[in-house]
C-alpha positions in Angstrom: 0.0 0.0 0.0 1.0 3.2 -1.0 1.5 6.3 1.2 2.4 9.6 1.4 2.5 10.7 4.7 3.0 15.3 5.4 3.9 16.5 8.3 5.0 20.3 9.2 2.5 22.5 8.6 1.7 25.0 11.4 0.6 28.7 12.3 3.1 30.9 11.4 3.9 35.1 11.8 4.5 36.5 8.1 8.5 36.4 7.9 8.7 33.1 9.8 9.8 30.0 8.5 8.5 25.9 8.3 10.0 22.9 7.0 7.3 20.3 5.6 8.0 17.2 5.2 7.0 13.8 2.7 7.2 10.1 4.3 6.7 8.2 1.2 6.4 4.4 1.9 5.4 1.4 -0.5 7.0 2.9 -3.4 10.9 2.5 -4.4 11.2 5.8 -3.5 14.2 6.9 -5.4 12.2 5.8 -8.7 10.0 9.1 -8.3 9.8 12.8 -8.7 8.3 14.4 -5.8 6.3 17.6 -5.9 4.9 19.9 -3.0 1.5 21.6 -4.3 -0.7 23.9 -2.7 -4.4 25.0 -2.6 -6.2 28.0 -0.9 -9.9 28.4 0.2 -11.8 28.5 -3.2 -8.3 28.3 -5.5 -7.7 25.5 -7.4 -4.4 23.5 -6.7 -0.8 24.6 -7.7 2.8 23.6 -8.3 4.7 24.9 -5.7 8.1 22.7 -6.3 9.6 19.5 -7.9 12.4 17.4 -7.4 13.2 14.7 -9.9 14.9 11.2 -8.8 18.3 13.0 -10.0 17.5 16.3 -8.1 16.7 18.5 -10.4 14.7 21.8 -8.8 11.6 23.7 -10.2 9.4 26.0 -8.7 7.0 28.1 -9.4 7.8 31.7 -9.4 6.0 32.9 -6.7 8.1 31.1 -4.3 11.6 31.5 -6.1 14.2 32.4 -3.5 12.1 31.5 -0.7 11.3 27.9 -0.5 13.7 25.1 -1.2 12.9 21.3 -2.4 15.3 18.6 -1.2 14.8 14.9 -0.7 16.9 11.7 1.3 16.5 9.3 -0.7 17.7 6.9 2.2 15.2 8.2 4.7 12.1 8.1 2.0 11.5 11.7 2.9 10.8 14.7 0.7 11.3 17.8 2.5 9.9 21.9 1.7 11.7 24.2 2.8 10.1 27.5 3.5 11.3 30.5 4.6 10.3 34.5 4.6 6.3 33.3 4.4 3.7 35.8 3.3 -0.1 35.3 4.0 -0.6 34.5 0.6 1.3 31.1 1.7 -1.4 30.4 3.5 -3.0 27.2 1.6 -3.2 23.1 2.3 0.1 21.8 1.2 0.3 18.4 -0.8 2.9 16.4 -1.5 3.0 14.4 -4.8 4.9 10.9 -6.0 5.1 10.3 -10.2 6.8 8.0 -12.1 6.2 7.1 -15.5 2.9 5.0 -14.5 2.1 6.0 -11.4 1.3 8.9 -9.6 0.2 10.1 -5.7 -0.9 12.1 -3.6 -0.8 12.5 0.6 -3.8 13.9 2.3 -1.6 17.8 2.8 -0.7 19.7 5.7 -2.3 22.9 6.6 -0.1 26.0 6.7 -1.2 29.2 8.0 0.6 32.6 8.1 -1.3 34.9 9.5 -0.2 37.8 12.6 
């Protein structure tokens, strides 16, 4: 069975800083390209980053500079990075797992940045 399991998300002050994380298990892990998406109240869901299984980075351009992708491939574990948060951060953050067959999702963590 596969899961993706986040973990991370929290209230936060604008300017502050979280680190989300990806637990993937039942999937060879270092097979996939991970992905942290987001989605506000009433907006539809959005890249935020990707990693592929050789670490290449992409983001999306709103958080350029301020969020960072990583992965350990021995620990299973995708990782987001976030840092100088504005309220428009402020979203349920999902973590995605895609090969070229397969593809999923974890249930997200809520992040809040709000004073």
């Amino acid at each position: 069975q596969v899961q993706l399991v986040e973990s991370g998300g929290d209230l936060v002050q604008p300017g502050g800083s979280l680190r989300l994380s990806c637990a993937a298990s039942g999937i060879i892990f270092s097979r996939y390209a991970m992905g942290w998406y987001r989605q506000a109240p009433g907006k539809q869901r959005e890249l935020v980053a990707t990693i592929t299984s050789r670490g290449a980075t992409n983001y999306a351009d709103s958080v350029k500079g301020r969020f960072t992708i990583s992965r350990d491939n021995a620990k299973n574990t995708a990782y987001l990075q976030m840092n100088s948060l504005k309220l428009e951060d402020t979203a349920v953050y999902y973590c995605n797992a895609i090969s070229a067959l397969y593809g999923y999702w974890g249930q997200g963590t809520q992040v809040t940045v709000s004073s």
